[in-house]
C-alpha positions as CSV (number, residue, x, y, z in Angstrom):
1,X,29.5,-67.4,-66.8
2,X,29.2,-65.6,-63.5
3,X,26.9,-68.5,-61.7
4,X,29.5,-71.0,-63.5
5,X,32.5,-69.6,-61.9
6,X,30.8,-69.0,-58.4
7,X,29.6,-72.7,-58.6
8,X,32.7,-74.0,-60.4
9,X,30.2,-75.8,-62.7
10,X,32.2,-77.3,-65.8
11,X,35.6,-75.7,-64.4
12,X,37.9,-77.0,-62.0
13,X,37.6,-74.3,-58.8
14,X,35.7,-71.6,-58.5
15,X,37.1,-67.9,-58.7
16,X,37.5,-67.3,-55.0
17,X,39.2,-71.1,-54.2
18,X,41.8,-69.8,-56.4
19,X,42.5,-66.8,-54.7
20,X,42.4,-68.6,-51.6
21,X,45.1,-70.4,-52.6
22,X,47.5,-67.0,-52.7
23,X,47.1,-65.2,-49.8
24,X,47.9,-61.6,-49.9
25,X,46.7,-58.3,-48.6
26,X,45.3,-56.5,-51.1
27,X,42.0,-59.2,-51.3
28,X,38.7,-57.8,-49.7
29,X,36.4,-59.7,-47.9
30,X,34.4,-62.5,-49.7
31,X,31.4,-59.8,-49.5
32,X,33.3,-57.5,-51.6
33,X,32.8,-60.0,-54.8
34,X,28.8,-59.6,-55.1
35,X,29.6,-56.8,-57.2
36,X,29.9,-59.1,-59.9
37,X,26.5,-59.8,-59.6
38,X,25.3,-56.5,-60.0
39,X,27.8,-55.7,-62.6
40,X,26.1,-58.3,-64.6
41,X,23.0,-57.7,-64.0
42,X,23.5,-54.4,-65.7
43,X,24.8,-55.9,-68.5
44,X,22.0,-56.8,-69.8
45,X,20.9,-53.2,-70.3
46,X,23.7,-52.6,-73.1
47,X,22.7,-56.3,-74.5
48,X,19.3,-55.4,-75.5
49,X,19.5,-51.9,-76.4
50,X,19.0,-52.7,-79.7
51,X,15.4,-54.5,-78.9
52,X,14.4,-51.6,-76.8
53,X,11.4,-50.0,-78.9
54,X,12.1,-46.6,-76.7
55,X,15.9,-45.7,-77.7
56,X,15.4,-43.9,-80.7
57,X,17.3,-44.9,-83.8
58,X,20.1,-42.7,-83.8
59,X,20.8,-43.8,-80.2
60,X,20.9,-47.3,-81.3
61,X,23.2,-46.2,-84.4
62,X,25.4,-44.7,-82.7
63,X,25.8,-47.9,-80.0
64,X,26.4,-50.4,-83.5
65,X,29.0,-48.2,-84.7
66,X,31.0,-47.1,-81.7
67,X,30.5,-49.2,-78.9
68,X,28.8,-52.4,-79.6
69,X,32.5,-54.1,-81.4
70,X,34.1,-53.4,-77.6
71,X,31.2,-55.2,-76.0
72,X,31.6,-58.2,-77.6
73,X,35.0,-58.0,-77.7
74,X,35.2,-57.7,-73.3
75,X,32.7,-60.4,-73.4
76,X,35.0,-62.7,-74.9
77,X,38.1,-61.5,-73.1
78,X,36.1,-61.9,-69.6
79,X,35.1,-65.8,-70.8
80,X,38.7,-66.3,-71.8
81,X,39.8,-64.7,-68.4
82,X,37.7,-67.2,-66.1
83,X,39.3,-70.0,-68.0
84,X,42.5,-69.1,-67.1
85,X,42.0,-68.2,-63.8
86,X,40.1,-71.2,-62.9
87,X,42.4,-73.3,-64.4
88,X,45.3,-71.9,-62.5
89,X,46.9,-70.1,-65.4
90,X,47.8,-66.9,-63.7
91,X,50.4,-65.4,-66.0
92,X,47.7,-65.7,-68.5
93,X,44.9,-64.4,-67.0
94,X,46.9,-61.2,-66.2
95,X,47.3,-60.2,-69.7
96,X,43.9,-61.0,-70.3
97,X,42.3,-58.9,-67.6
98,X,44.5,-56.3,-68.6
99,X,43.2,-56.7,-72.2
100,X,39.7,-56.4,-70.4
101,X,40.5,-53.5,-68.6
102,X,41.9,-51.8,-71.7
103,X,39.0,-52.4,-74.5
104,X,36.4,-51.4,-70.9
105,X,39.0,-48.2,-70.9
106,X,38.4,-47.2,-74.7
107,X,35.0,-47.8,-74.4
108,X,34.2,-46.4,-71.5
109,X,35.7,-43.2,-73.5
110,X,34.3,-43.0,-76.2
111,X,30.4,-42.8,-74.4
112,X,32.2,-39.8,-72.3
113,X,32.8,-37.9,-75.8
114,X,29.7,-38.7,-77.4
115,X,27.4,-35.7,-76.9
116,X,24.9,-35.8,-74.1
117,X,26.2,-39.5,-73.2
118,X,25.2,-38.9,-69.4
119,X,21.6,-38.2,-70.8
120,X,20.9,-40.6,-73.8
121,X,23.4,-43.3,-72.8
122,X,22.8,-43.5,-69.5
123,X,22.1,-47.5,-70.0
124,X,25.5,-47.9,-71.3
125,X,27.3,-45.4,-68.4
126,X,26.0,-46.8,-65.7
127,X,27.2,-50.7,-66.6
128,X,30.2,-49.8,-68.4
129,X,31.7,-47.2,-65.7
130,X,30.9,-49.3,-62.7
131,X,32.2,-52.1,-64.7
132,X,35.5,-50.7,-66.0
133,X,36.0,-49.4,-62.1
134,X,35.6,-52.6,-61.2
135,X,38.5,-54.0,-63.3
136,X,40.6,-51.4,-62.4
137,X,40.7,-53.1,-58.5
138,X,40.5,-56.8,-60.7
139,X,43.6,-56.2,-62.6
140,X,45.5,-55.3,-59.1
141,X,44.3,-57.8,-57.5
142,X,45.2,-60.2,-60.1
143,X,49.0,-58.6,-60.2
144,X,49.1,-59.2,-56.6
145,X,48.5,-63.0,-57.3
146,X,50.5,-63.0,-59.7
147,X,53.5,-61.5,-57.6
148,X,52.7,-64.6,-55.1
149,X,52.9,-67.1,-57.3
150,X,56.1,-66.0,-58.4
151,X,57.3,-66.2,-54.6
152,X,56.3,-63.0,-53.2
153,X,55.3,-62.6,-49.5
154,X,51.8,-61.3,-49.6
155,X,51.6,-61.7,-46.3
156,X,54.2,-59.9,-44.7
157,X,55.9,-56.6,-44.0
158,X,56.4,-56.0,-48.0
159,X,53.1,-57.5,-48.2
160,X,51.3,-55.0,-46.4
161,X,53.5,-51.9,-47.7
162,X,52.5,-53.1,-51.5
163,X,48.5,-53.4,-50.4
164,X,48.7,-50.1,-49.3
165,X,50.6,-49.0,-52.6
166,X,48.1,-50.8,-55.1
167,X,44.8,-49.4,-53.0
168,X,46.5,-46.1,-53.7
169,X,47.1,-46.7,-57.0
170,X,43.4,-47.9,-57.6
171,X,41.9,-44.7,-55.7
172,X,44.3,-42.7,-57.9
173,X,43.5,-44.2,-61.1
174,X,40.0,-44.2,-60.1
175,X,40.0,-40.5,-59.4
176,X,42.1,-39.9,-63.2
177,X,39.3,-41.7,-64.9
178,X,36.4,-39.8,-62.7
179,X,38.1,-36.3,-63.7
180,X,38.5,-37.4,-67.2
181,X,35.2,-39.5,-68.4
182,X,33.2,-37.0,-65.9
183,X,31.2,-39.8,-63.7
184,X,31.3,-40.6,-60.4
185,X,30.2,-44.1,-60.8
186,X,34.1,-45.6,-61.9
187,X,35.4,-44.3,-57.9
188,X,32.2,-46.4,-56.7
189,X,34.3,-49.6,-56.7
190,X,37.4,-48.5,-55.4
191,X,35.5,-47.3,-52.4
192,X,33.5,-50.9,-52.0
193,X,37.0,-51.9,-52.7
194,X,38.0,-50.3,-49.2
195,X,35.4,-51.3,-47.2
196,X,36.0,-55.1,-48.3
197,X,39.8,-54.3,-47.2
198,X,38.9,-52.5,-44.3
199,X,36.7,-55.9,-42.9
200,X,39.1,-58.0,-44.3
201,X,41.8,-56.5,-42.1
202,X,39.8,-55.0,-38.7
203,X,41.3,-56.3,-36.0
204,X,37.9,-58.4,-34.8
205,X,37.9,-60.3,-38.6
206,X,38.6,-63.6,-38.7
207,X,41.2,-63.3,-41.6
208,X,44.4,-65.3,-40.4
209,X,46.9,-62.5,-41.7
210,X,44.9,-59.5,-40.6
211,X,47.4,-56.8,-40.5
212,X,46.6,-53.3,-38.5
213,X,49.0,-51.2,-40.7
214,X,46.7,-52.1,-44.1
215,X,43.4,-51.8,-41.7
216,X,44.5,-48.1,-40.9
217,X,46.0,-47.3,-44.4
218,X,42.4,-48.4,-46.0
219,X,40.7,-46.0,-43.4
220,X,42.6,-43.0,-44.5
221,X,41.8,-44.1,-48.3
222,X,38.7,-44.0,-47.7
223,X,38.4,-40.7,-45.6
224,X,40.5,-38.9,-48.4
225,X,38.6,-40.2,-51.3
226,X,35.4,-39.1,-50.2
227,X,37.5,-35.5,-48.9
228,X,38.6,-35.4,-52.5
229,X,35.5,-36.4,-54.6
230,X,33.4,-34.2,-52.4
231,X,35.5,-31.4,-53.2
232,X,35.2,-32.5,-57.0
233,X,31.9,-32.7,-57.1
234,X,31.0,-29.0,-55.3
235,X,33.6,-27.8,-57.6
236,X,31.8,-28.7,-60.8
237,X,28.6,-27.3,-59.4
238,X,30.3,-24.0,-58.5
239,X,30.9,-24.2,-62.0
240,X,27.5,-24.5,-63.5
């Protein structure tokens, strides 16, 4: 599904013509999207867990009965999401990425309060946190489309003001779920997230609506975040 909305094979556009189509702010550079690739890519690990002869049964148990029903079920909700968004429904595809983000949410959950997850599940953390971080940025980015389609300016003054608001938001929420689930790996999008924003907007980028206020804004995003989860991380080692 990844190469067939990057090649628009069997749909109508691919996933970045249709963003094209709304301009607004809060996009990152076309760079910024090759996550995907690695986020499916690592995929695969939760996929064959179950044909892996060195995960020991219970490990495989415990994947049937807790996470593998939210697998399939993201699977289906991220097929029935490049539908709609390839086909122009963008009403629709915000519920359903906000659907996606939720089941990633619970999942992503439960493997932080299974016992020794970080150890014995690391083939499910890794994927599934990057993943869900991932979604977090998706599900603004697909609001901000949505606002545009509707009539909002993307583009302009209010434009920039509500970038800056939603890259907050996502470093924030990013930084709830970090403190929460206990991983560092769900802030790792947000921050590619800025540096897509930050070459998107740099004055030298040949984006047509580069805007200096949101090139400045991401800067500082970026500077805290790393401030913050630095001070997170030395924090929890104090601790130990």
């Amino acid at each position: 599904m990844n190469y067939l909305s990057a090649t628009a094979t069997g749909l109508p556009r691919t996933l970045a013509e249709v963003a094209a189509t709304y301009p607004n702010l809060v996009e990152p550079a076309s760079f910024t999207f090759s996550i995907w690739s690695v986020i499916y890519g690592l995929t695969i690990l939760p996929i064959v867990v179950e044909f892996i002869p060195l995960v020991d049964r219970e490990t495989r148990d415990v994947y049937k009965r807790k996470i593998r029903p939210f697998a399939w079920l993201w699977m289906v909700l991220n097929i029935a999401w490049v539908f709609a968004w390839t086909y122009n429904q963008i009403l629709l595809s915000m519920v359903l990425i906000f659907a996606y983000g939720f089941t990633l949410a619970l999942m992503t959950d439960k493997l932080s309060k299974i016992e020794q997850s970080k150890r014995k599940f690391w083939f499910l953390t890794l994927p599934m946190s990057i993943h869900f971080g991932w979604i977090i940025v998706a599900n603004f980015a697909n609001l901000t489309t949505m606002m545009v389609d509707f009539g909002f300016d993307g583009i302009g003054m209010m434009g920039a003001f509500w970038a800056v608001a939603a890259l907050t938001l996502v470093m924030l929420l990013g930084l709830f779920f970090y403190r929460s689930q206990g991983t560092m790996l769900v802030m790792l999008p947000a921050f590619w997230t800025l540096i897509g924003v930050i070459a998107q907007q740099a004055p030298t980028s040949s984006y047509p609506f580069a805007n200096t206020f949101v090139f400045v804004a991401s800067i500082v995003l970026f500077v805290l975040g790393i401030i913050v989860v630095t001070g997170i991380e030395l924090a929890r080692r104090q601790k130990k």
